[in-house]
N, C-alpha and C positions, 0 to 999 in steps of 0.2 A: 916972388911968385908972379907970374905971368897970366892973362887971361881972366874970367869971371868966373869962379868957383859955384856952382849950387850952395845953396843956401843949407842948413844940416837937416829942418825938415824938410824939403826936398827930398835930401839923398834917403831917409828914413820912409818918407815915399815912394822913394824908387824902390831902395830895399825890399819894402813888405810888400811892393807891388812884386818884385821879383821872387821874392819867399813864396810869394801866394801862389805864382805861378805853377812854381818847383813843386808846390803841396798841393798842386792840381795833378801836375802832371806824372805825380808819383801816388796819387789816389787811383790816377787810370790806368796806369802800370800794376796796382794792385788788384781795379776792377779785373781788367785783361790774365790777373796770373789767377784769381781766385774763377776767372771762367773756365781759366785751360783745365784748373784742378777740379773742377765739378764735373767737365768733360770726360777727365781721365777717370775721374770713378778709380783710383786705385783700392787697393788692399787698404786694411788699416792698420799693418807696416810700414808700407809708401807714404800715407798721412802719416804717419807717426815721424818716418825720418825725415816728412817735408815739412813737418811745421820744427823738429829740429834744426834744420837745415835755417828755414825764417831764423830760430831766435838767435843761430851762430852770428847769422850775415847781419841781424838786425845788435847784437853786442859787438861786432866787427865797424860794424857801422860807427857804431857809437865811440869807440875808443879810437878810428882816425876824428872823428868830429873833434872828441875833446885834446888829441896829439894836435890836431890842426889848430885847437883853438889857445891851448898854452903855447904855438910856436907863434902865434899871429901877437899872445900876448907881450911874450919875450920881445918878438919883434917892437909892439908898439910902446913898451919900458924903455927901449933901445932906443928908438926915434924922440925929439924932444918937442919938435917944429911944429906947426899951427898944424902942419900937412900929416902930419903922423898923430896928430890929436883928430883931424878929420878921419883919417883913415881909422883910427883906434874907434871912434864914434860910430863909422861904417861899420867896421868889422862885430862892434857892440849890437849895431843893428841887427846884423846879418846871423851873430850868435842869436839875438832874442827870436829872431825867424828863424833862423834854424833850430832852436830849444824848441819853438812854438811848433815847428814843423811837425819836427821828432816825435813832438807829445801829440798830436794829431795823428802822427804815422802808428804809432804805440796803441793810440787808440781804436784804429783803424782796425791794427792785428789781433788787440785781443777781441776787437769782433767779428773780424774774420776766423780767427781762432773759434771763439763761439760756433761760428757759422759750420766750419769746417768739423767740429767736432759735433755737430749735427749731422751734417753732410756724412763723414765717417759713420756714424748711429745708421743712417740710413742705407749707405752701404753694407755693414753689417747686416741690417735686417734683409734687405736684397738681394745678400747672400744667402742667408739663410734660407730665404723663400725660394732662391735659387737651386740649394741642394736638396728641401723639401720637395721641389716639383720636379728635380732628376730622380729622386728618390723613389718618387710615386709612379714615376715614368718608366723606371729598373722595376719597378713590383709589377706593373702593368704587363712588363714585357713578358717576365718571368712567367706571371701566369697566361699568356699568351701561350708561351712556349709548351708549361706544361699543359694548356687543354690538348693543342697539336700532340704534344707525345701521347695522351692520354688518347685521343680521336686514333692517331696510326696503332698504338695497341689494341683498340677496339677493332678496325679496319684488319689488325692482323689476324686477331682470335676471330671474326667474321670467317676470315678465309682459311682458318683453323677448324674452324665450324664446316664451313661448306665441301674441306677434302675430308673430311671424318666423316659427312652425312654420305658425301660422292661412296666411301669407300665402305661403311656400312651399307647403303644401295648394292654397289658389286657383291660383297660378300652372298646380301641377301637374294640378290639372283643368283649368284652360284649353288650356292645351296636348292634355289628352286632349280633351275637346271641338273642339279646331281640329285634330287631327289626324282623329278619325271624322269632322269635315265632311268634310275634303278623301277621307277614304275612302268616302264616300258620294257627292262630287260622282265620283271616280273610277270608280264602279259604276256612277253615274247616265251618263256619258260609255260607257263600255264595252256599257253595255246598250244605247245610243243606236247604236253603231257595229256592232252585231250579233257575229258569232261571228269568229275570228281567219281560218277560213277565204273568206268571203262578202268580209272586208275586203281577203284578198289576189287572190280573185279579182274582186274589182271595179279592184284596184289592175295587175293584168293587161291588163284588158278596156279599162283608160284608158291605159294604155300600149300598146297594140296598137291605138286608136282614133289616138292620139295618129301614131304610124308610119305608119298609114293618109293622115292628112292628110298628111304630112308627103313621104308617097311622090307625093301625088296634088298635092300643090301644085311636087310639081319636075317632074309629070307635066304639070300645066297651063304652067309655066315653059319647059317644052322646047317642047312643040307648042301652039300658038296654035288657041282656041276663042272658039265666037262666045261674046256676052254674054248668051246665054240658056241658053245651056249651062254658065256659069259659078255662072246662078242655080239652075237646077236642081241641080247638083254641092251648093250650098250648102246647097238646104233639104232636098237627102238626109240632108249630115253632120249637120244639126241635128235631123230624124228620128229618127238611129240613136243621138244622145248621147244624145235625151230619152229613148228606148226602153232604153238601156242604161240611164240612170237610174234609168227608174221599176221595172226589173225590181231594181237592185240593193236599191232601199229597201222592194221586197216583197220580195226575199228577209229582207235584217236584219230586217222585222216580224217575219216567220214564224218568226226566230229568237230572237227575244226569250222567249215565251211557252213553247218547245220547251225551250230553256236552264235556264228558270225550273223549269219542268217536272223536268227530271234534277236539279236539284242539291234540289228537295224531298222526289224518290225517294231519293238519298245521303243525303241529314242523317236520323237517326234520332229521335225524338217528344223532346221536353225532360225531362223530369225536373221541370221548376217547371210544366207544361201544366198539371197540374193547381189550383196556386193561383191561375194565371191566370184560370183557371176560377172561382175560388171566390169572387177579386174581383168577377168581373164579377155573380157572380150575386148577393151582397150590395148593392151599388150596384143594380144593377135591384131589388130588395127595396123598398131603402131609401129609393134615391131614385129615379130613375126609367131607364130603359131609357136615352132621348136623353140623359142625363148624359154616355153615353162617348160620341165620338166614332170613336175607334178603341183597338184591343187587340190584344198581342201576345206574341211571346217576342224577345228584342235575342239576336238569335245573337252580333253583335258584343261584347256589354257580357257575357259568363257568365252568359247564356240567365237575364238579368233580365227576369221579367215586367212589361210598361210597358201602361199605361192614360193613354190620352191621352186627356184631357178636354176637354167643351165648357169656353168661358169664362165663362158665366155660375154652371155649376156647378162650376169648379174648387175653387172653398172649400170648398162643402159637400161634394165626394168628398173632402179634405186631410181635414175635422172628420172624417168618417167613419170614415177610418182611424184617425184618433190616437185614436178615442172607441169605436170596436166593440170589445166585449168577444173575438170571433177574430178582432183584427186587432191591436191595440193598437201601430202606429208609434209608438215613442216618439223617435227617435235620426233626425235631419238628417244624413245623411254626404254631402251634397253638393247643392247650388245652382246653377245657372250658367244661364244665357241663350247662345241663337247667332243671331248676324243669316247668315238666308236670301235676303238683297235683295229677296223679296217678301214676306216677313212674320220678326215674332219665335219663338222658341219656347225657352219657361221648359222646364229638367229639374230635378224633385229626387229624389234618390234615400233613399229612407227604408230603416228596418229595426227590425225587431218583435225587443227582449233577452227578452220573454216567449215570444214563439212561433217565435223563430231563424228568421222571416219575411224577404226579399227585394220591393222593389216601387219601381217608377220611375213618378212620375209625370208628366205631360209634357202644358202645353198652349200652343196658338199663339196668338200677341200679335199685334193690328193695327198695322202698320209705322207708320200715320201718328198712329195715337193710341195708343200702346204700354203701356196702363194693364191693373194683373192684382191680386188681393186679393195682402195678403200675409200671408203665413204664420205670420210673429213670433209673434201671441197665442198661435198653437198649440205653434209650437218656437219659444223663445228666440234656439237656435242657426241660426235663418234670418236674423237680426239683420244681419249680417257679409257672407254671401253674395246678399242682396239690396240692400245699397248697392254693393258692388261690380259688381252686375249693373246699377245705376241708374248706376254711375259711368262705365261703360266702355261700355253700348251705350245711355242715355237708357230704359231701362223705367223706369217709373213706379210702384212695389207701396204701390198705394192702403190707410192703416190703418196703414203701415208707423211706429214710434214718435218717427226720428230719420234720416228720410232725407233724408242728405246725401252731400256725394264723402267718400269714404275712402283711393283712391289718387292722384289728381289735386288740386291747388290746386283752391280752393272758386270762383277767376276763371278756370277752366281754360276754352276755349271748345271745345264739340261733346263728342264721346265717340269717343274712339279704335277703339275695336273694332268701331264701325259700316265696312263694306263702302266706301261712300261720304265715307267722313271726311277731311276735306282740312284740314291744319294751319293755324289761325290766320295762325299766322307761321311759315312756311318753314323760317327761319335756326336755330330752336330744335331 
């Protein structure tokens, strides 16, 4: 043997000095892997097959140590020399630091183990609390969603609301509208037929005409007259019918104007006469005299003052109103058309929130071509009441933005509310 050998403590301290090392440097290989797996936060699958994984590689481990350590032993059986009882000594060492290592490392893992199967616990629970607060986050949403659905159903029956009120409104104006017709053709009819008494006395004077012939034809029935006497008899009574006639329908002239007379000494001056007044005199200003055609007070409507417009100016008296600073109509409370069987005639009735103003305005539409501006640009709220007056009597409001039927199918044929409307089809 050559050279100065270490002594065998020595090498025993080299040994365990180098054991110690290795069981350093394989505690910080496990700090380092037990950090990457607290990092990773896996499943507690992942732990599961990663601490299987540990025990394959750590009894992997163990069976090259002990392969390695019955071949080193073989080996050192084999060797007989001082230097192979060294080395067998070494190798003795190196096993009691590796045994010693092992059982450090052993011990190491089943406290990482420990550790880990906390760490796992607390993933578990982390999870948990994790699908607890997606949980809670899905119900939150849910019922987000359904307030929304619930708000837009509300928001729809609102505007379900608001064309049911719109359309009961129409209805209810039509109705007052076909009710003042018929109280107006009933006035027109009563002022025609004169006063109650001229009717009963004309209704006398044909009933005593009537007994007259009646007496004189059983008078001619009894005793026999020539044929000339028959014709004279005849253009007497025709005579006396036309004489009664014509006195009765000057009497009802004369009564007409006498009538009209009394009931405008009864009614006392309006209370609106004067804004009446104040319309017309702005329009004469503004635009011109012939703009109105006529002007009044509606004793029927609550002595609303109406200004019935030529046609060609009825837009510019409308802008006038909505734009004169004493006048400012802001607010449409009503639209409607009436067929008169010889012409149309548009009514709207406005009103002033600024000057607590009153004002009907009203003009006639030619029957055959039934075209009138319309008013939309100015009120919005004419929108509604002027397809319905294009749907139901065929007016035509030239400008209009979206004039189409609103109450009838878009195939509907003619307009119901015309006078003269005769159904498509009967059977419907």
């Amino acid at each position: 043997m050559s050279g100065k050998q270490p002594s065998l403590e020595e090498q025993k301290k080299a040994a365990a000095l180098k054991a110690k090392e290795q069981a350093k440097e394989k505690l910080e290989a496990m700090k380092k892997e037990k950090a990457a797996e607290s990092e990773s936060e896996g499943t507690e699958e992942d732990a599961l097959a990663l601490a299987k994984k540990k025990a394959a590689a750590a009894a992997k481990a163990k069976a090259q140590a002990l392969a390695k350590q019955k071949e080193k032993e073989a080996e050192s059986e084999s060797e007989g020399t001082e230097e192979d009882a060294l080395a067998l000594a070494k190798k003795k060492a190196a096993a009691a630091a590796k045994a010693k290592a092992q059982a450090l490392a052993k011990q190491k893992e089943k406290t990482a183990e420990s550790e880990s199967e906390g760490a796992e616990e607390d993933a578990l629970a982390l999870a948990k609390k994790k699908a607890a607060a997606a949980a809670k986050a899905k119900a939150q949403a849910l019922a987000k969603q359904k307030e929304k659905a619930a708000e837009s159903e509300s928001e729809g029956t609102e505007e379900d609301a608001l064309a049911l009120a719109k359309k009961k409104a129409a209805a209810a104006a039509k109705v007052k509208a076909q009710a003042l017709a018929k109280q107006k053709e009933k006035e027109a009819e009563s002022e025609s037929e004169g006063t109650e008494e001229d009717a009963l006395a004309l209704a006398k004077k044909k009933a005593a005409a009537a007994a007259k012939a009646k007496a004189l034809a059983k008078q001619k029935s009894e005793s026999p007259m020539s044929a000339s006497d028959d014709q004279e008899s005849e253009k007497a009574k025709a005579i006396a019918a036309a004489k009664a006639k014509a006195a009765a329908a000057a009497k009802a002239r004369a009564g007409i104007p006498k009538k009209e007379e009394e009931n405008h000494q009864e009614l006392p001056p309006s209370p609106h006469q004067p804004l009446l007044d104040q319309y017309v005199a702005l329009i004469s200003k503004h635009l011109t005299p012939t703009a109105i055609e006529d002007s009044y007070i509606n004793r029927l409507s609550k002595d609303v003052p109406t200004i019935v417009a030529k046609l060609d100016a009825y837009y510019a008296v409308a802008q006038l109103f909505k734009t004169h600073e004493e006048l400012k109509f802001d607010y449409v409370s009503e639209l409607h058309g009436t067929d008169f069987s010889t012409h149309f005639e548009v009514y709207v009735y406005l009103y002033s929130y600024t000057h607590k103003k009153p004002v009907a305005l009203k003009v006639k539409v030619d029957r055959e071509r039934p075209e009138v501006p319309s008013l939309q640009p100015l009120w919005p709220g004419a929108d509604w009441p002027e397809r319905e007056a294009y749907d139901l009597l065929g007016i035509t409001f030239t400008g209009h933005p979206n004039l189409k039927r609103i109450m009838m199918p878009d195939d509907w044929v003619g307009y119901p509310l015309r006078k003269d409307y005769e159904p498509f089809d009967v059977e419907v």
